[in-house]
Backbone bond lengths (Angstrom), bond angles and torsions (degrees), N, CA, C in turn:
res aa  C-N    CA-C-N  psi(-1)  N-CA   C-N-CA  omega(-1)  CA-C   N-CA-C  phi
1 X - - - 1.464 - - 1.527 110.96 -
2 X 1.700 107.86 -32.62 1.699 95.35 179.08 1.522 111.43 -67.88
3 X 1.285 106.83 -27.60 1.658 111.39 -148.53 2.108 93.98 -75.82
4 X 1.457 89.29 -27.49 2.076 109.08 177.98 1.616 98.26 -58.02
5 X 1.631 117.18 -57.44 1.118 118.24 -148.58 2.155 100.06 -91.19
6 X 1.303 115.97 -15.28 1.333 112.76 160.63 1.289 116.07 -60.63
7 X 1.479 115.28 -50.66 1.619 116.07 175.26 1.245 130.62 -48.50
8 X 1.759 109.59 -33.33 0.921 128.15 171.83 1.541 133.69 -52.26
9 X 1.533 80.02 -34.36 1.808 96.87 -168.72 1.456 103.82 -89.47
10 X 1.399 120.76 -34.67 1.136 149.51 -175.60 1.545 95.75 -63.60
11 X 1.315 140.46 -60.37 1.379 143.82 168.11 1.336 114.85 -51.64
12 X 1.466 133.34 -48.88 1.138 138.87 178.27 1.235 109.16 -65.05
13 X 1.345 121.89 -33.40 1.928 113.81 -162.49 1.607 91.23 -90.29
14 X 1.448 133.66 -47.56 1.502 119.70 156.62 1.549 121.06 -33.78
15 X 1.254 116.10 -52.08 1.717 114.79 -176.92 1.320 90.66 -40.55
16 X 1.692 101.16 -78.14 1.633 110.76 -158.19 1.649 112.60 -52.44
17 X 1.190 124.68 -14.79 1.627 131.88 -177.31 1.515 109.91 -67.93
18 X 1.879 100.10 -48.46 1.224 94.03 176.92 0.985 126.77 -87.08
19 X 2.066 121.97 -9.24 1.502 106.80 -168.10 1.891 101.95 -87.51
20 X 1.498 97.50 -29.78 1.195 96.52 157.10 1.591 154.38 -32.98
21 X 1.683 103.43 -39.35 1.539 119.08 138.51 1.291 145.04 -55.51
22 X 1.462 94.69 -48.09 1.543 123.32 171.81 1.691 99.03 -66.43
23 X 0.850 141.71 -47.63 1.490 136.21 154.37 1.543 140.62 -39.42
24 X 1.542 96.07 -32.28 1.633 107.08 -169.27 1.766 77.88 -110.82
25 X 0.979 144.38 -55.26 1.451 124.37 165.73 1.497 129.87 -18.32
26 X 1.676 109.91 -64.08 1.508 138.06 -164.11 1.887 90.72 -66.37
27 X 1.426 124.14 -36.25 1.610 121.91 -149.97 1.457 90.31 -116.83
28 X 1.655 133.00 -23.98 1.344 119.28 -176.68 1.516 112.10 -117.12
29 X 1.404 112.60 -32.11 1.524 109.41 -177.91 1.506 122.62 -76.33
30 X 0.994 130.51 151.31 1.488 127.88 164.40 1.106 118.25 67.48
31 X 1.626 129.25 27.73 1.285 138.39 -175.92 1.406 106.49 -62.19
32 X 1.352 115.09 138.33 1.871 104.62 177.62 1.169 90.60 -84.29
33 X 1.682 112.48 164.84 1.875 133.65 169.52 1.844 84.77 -99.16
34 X 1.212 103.69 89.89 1.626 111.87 155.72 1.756 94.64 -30.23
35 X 0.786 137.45 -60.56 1.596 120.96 -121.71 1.592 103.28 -95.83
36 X 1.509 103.23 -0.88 1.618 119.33 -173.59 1.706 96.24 -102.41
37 X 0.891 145.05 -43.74 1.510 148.61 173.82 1.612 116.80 -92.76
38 X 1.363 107.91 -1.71 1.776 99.93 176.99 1.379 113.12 -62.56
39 X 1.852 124.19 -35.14 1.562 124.46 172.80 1.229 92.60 -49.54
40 X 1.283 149.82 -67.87 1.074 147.29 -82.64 1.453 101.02 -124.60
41 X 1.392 128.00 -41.57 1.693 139.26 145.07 1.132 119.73 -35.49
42 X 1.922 130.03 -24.30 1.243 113.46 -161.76 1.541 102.08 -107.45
43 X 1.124 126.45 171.92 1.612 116.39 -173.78 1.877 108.69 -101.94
44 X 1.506 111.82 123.67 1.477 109.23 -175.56 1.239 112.39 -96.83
45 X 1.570 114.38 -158.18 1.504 111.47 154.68 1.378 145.23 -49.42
46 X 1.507 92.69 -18.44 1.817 103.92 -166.96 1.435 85.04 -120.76
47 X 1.028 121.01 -28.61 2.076 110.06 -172.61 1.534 109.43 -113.91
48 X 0.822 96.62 140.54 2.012 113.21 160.76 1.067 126.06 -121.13
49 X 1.586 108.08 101.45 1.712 115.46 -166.01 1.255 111.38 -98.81
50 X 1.490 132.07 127.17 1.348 129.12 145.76 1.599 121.34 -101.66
51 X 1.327 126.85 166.52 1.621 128.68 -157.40 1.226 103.05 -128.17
52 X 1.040 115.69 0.40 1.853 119.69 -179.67 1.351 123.55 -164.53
53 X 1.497 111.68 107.43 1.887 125.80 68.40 1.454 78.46 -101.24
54 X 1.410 129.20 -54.52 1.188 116.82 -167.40 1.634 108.70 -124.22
55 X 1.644 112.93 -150.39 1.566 118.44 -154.61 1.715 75.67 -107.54
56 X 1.828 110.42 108.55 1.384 81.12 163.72 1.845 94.53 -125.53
57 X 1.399 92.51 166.12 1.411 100.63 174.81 2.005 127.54 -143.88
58 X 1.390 107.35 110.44 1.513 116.53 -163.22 1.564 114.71 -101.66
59 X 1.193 102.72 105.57 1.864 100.88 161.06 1.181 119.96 -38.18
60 X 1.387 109.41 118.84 1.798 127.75 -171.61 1.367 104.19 -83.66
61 X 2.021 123.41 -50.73 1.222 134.55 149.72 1.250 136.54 -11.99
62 X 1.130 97.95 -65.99 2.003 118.16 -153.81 1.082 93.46 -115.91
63 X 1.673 135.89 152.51 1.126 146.24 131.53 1.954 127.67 -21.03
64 X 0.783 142.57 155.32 1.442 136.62 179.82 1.790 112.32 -75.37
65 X 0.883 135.99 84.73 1.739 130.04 177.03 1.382 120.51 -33.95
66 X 2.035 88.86 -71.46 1.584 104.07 167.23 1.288 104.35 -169.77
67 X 1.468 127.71 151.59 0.957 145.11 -149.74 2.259 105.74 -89.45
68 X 1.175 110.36 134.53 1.762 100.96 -178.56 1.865 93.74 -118.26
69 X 1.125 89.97 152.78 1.837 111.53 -161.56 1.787 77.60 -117.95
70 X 1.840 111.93 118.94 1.512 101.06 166.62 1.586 103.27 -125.01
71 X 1.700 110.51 157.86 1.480 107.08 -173.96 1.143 86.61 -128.00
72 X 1.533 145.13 149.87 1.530 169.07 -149.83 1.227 82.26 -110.85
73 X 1.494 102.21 156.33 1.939 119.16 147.37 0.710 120.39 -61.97
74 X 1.628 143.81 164.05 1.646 140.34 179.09 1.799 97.64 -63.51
75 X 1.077 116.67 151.82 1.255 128.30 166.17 1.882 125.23 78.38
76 X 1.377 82.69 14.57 2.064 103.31 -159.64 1.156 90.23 -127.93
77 X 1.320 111.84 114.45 1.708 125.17 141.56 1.305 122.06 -23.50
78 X 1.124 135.05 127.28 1.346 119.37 166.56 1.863 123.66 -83.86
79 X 1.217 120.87 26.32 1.212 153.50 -176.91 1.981 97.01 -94.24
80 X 1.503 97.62 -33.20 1.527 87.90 -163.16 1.340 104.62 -96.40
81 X 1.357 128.68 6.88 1.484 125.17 156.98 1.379 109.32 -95.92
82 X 1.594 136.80 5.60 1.498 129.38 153.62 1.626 109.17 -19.52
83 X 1.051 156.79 -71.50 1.378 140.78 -115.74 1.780 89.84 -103.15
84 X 1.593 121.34 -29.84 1.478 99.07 170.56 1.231 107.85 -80.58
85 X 1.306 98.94 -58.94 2.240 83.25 -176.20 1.576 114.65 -40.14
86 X 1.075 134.93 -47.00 1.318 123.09 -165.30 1.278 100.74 -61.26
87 X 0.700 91.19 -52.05 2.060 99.60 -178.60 1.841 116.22 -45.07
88 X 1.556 113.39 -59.47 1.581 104.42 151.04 0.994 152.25 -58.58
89 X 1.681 96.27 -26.11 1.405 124.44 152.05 1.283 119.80 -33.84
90 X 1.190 130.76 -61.29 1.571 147.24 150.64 1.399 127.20 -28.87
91 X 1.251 104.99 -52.71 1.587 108.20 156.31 1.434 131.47 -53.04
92 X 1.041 104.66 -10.14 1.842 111.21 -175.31 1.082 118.04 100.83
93 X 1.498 118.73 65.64 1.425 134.05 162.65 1.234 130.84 -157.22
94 X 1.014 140.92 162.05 1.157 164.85 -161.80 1.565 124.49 -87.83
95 X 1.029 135.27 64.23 1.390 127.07 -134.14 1.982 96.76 -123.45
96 X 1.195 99.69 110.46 1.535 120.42 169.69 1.594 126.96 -121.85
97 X 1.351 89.74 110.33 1.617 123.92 -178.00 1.569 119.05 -71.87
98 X 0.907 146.14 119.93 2.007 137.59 -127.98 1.703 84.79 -149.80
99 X 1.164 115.28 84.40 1.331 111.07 153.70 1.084 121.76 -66.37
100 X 1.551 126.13 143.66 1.683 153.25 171.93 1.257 100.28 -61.13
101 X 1.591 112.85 154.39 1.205 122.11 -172.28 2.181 83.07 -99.64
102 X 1.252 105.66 130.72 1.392 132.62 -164.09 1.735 106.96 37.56
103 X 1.155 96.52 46.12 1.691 104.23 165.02 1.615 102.48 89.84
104 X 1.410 120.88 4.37 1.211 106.43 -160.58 2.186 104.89 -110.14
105 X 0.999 135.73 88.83 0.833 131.53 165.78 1.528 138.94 11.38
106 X 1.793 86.65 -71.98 1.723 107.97 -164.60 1.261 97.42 -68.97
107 X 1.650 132.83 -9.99 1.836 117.79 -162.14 1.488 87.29 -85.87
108 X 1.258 126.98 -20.13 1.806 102.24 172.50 1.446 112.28 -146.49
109 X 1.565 92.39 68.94 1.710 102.62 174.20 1.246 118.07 -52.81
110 X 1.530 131.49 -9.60 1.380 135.63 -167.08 1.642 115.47 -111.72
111 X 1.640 109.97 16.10 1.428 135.93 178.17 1.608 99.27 -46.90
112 X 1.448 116.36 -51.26 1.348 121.00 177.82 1.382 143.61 -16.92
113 X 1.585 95.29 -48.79 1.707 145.26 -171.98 1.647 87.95 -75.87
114 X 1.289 141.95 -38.27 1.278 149.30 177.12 1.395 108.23 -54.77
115 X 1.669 88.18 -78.51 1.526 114.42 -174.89 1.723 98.77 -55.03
116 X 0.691 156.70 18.22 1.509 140.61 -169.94 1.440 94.48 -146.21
117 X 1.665 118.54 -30.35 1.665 100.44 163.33 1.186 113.28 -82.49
118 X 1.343 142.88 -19.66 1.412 140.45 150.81 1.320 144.04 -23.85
119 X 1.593 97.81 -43.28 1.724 120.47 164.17 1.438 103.68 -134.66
120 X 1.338 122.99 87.00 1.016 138.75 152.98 2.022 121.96 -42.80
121 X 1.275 106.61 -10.39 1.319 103.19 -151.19 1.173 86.82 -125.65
122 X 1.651 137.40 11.46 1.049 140.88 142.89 1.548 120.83 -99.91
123 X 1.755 116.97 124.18 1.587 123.40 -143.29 1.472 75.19 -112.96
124 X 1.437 160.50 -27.08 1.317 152.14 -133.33 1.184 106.92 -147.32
125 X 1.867 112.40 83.29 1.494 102.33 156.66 1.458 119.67 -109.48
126 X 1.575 100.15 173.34 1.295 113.86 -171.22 1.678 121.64 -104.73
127 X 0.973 131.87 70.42 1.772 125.40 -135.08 1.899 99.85 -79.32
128 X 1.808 131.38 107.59 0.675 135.04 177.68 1.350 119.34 -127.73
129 X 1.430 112.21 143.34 1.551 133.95 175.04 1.524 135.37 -147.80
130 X 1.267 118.38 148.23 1.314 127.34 -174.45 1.569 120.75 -81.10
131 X 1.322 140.05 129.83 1.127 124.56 173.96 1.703 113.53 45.31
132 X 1.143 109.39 -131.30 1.623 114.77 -179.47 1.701 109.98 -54.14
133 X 1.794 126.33 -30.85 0.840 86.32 168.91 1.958 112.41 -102.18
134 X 1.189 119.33 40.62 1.163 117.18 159.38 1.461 113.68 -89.22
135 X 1.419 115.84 -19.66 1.334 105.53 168.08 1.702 121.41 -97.01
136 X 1.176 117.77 3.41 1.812 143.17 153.21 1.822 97.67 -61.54
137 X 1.424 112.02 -45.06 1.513 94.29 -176.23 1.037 120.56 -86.91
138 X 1.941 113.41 -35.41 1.752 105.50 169.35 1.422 108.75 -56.32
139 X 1.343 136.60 -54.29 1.275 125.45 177.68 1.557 107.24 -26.66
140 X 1.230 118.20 -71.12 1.474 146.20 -143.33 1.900 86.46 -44.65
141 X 1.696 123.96 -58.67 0.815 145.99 -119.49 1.733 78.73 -105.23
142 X 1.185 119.75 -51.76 1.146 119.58 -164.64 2.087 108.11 -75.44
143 X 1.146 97.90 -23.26 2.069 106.30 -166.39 1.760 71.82 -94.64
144 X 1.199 146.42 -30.35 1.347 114.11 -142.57 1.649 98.61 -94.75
145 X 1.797 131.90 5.22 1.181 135.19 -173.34 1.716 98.29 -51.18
146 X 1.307 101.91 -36.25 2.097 101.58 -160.41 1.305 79.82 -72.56
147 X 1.534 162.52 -37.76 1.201 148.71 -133.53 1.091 110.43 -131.45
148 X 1.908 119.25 78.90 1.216 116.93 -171.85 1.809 120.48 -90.71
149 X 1.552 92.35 4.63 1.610 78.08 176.00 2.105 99.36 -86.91
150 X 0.825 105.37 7.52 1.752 112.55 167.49 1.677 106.16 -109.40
151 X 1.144 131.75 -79.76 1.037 137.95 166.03 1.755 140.83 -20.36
152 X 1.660 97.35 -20.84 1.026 120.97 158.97 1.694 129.59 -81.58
153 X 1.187 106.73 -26.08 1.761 124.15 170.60 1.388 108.17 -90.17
154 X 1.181 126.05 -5.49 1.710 119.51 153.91 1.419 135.14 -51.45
155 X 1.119 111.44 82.95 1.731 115.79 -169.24 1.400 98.55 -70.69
156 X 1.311 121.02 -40.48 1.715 106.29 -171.35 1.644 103.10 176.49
157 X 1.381 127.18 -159.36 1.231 114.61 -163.76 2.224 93.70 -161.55
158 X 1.324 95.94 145.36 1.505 90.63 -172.62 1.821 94.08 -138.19
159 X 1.461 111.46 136.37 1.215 107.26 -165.65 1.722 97.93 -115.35
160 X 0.759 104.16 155.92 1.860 119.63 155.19 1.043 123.40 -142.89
161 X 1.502 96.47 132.22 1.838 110.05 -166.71 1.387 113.85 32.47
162 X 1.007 122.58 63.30 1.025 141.64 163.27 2.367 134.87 -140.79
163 X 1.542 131.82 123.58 0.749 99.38 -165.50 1.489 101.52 -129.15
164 X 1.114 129.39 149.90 1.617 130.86 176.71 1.862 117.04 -61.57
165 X 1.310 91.86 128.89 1.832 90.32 177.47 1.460 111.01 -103.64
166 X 1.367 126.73 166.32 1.262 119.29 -143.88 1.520 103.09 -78.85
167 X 1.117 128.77 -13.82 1.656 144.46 -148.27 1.899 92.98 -85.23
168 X 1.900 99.26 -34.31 1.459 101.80 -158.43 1.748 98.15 -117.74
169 X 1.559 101.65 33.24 1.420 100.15 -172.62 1.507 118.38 -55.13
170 X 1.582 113.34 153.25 1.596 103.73 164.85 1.591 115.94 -135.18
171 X 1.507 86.91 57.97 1.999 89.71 -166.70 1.846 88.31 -104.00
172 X 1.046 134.31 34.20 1.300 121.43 160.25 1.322 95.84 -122.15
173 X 1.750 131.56 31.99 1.273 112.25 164.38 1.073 105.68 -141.31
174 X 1.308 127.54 163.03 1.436 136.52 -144.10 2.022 104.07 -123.83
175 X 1.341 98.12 4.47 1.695 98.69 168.81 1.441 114.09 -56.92
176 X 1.481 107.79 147.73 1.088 98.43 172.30 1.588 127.63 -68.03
177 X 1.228 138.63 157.32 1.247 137.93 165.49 1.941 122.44 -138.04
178 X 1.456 87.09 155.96 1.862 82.90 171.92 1.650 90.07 -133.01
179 X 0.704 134.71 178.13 1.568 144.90 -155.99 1.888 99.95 170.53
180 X 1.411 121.52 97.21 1.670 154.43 165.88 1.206 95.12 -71.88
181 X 1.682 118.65 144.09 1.655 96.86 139.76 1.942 67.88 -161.40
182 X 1.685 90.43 -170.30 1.992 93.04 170.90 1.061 79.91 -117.33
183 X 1.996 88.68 -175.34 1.531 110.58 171.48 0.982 123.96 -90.45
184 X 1.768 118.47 -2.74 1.744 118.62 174.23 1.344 104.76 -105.25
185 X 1.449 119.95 14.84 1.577 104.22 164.87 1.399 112.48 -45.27
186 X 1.418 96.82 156.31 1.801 98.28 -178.07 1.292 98.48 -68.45
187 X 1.618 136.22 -38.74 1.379 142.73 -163.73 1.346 109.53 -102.48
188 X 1.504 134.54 25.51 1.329 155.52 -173.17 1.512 100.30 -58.01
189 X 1.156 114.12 -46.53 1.938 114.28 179.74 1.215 118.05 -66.98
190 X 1.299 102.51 -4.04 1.745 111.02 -154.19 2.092 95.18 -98.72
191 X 1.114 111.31 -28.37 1.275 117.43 -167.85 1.252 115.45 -89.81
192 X 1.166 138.40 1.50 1.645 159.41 176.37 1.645 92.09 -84.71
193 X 1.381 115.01 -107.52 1.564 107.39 173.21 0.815 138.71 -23.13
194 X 1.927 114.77 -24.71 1.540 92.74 -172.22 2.062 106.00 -130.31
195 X 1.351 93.64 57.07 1.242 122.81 -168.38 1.531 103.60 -102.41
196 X 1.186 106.92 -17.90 2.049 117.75 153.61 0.877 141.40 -50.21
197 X 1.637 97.54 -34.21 1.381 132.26 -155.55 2.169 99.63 -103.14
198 X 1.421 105.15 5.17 1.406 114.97 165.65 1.804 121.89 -108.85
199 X 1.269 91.10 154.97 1.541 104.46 -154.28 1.983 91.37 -48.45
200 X 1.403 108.66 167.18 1.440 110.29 -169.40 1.990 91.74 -79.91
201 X 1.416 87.41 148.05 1.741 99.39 174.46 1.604 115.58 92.70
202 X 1.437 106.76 -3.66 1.699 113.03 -172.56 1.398 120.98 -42.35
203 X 1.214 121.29 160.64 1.044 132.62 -165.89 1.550 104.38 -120.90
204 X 1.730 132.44 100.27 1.564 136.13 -156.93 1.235 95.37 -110.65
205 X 1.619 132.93 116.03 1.395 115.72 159.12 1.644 96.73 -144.49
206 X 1.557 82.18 123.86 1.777 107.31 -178.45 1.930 107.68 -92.26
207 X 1.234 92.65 105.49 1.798 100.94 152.02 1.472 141.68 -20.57
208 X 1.238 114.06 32.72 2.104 86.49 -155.98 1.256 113.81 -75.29
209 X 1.161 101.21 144.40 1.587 134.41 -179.33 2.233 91.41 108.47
210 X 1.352 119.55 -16.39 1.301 91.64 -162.02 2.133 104.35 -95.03
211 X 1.015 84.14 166.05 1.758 86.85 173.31 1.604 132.16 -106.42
212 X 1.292 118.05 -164.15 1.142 98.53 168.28 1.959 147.91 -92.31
213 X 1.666 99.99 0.43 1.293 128.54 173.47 1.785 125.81 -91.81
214 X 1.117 99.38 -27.43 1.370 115.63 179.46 1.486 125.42 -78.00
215 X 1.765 117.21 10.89 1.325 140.25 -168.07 1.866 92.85 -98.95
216 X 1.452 104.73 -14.61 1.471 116.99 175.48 1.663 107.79 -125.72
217 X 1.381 88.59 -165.23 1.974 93.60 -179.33 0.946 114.67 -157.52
218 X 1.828 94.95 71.81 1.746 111.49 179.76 1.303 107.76 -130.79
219 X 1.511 126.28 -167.80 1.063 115.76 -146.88 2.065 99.40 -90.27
220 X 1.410 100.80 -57.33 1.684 86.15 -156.16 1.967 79.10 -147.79
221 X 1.747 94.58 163.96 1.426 103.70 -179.03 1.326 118.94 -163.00
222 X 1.642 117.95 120.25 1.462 110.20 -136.67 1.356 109.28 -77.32
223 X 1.694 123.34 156.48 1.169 113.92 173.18 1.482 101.04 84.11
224 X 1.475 136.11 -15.82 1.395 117.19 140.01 1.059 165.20 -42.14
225 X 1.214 150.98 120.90 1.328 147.78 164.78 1.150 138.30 -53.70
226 X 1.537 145.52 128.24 1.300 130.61 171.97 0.783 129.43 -61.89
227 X 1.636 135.02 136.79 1.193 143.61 -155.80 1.782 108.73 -80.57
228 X 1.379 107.79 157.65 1.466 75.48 171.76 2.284 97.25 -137.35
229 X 1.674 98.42 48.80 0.912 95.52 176.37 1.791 82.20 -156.19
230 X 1.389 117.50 154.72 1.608 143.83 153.95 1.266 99.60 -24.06
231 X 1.386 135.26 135.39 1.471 139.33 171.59 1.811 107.89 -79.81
232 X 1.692 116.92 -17.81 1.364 94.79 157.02 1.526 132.82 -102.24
233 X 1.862 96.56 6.02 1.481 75.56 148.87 1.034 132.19 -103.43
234 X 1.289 128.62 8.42 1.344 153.70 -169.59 2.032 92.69 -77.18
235 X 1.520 102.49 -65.77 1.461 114.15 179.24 1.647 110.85 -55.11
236 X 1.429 127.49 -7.13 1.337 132.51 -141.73 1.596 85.32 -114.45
237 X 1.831 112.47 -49.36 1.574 102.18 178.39 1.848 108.59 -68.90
238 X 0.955 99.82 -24.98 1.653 88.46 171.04 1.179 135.77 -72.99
239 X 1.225 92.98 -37.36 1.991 106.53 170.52 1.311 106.15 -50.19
240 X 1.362 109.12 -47.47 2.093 118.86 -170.53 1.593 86.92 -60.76
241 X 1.375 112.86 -64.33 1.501 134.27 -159.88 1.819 96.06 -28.33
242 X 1.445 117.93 -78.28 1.384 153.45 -170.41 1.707 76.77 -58.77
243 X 1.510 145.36 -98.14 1.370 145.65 -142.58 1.651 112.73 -54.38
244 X 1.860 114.51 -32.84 1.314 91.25 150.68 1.164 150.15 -116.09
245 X 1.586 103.25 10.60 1.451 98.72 151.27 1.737 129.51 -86.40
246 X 1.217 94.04 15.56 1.534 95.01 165.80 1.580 115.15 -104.89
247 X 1.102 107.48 -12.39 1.673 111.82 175.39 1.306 107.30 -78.30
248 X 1.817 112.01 -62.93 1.558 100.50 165.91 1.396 130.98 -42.63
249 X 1.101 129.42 -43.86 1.557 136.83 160.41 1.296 128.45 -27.44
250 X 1.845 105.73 -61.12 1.158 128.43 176.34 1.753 124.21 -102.24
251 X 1.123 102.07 28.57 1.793 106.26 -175.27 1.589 106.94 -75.91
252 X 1.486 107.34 109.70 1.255 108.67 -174.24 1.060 118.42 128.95
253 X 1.175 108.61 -20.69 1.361 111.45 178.71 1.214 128.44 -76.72
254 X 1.705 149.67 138.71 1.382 111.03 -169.99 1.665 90.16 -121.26
């Protein structure tokens, strides 16, 4: 019975260890700076924003090209990548922001399947994510083979700060991809090697001076590096990054 009731305690002080993290994470990490994405929430001349179920945002301008599916990092609003989407948004697309159920991504990597019955009348998405949720979209891309009435509207996949591990490789497929990251990500070494591990034909463009938090506009993210450039211009090579490989992709399209 002692050896029952050590385990016991031993199980419980882990529970509480981790919800305990998961707590000081959810209330301290990844806070957005409201005051950097408030333009960027409201709907202008060129964008039309709504905030619920999710962050979506539609070119008022241009016709729709193709529609991009985005997943946040664990602990990040998806409010705090407003200033790039709006911005591609503009270019002629369709851009939907998929908040985590309590900030956390991975509990509904299959949000997609939503978003894609939602606008039916868009045949071309682009399934993208940051960090944790860049690995919500390789999943997404990889579980969704059995489900080709989804799986079939996958035009390609665009990552930020984020890098493929060999277990979840996608170098036997020929989708298109772009894959962002900087050079002060904390995991910056990590994205060289495993740049194999992306679909064949990828598209690699490294940041320098930028890191791995500054792809959003929140507060802090552990295991980061300091940047050694402005987070909008950091957000500014990505916007280009994301606007022309989506033109090449989609040229022709009206």
């Amino acid at each position: 019975m002692t050896i029952v009731l050590i385990i016991l305690y031993i199980l419980f002080g882990l529970i509480g260890l981790v919800l305990l993290a998961h707590l000081f994470a959810y209330f301290f990490v990844g806070r957005t700076i409201k005051s950097e994405v408030k333009p960027y929430l409201q709907s202008s001349d060129d964008v039309e924003v709504t905030l619920r179920p999710w962050v979506v945002m539609r070119p008022r301008k241009t016709a729709i090209k193709a529609g991009i599916i985005f997943h946040p990092g664990g602990y990040v609003d998806a409010e705090s990548y407003a200033r790039i989407f709006n911005h591609v948004a503009a270019a002629g697309y369709l851009c939907v922001l998929v908040p985590g159920p309590q900030r956390t991504p991975m509990a509904k990597r299959f949000a997609a399947d939503g978003v894609m019955d939602a606008f039916p009348e868009i045949n071309q998405w682009y399934i993208s994510g940051h960090s944790q949720g860049g690995a919500v979209a390789s999943l997404y891309v990889r579980d969704r083979e059995e489900k080709p009435e989804y799986f079939k509207k996958i035009a390609g996949i665009i990552f930020l700060g984020f890098f493929v591990f060999d277990r979840h490789s996608h170098a036997h497929r020929s989708l298109p991809c772009l894959s962002v990251y900087g050079s002060r990500d904390g995991h910056a070494d990590k994205f060289k090697p495993n740049e194999k591990n992306l679909p064949q034909g990828a598209k690699v463009v490294c940041i320098e001076g930028g890191n791995h938090g500054q792809f959003g506009a929140y507060t802090f993210h552990f295991g980061d590096q300091t940047p050694e450039i402005p987070r909008h211009d950091q957000q500014d090579i990505a916007i280009n990054a994301i606007k022309e490989f989506l033109a090449e992709k989609t040229a022709g399209v009206n």
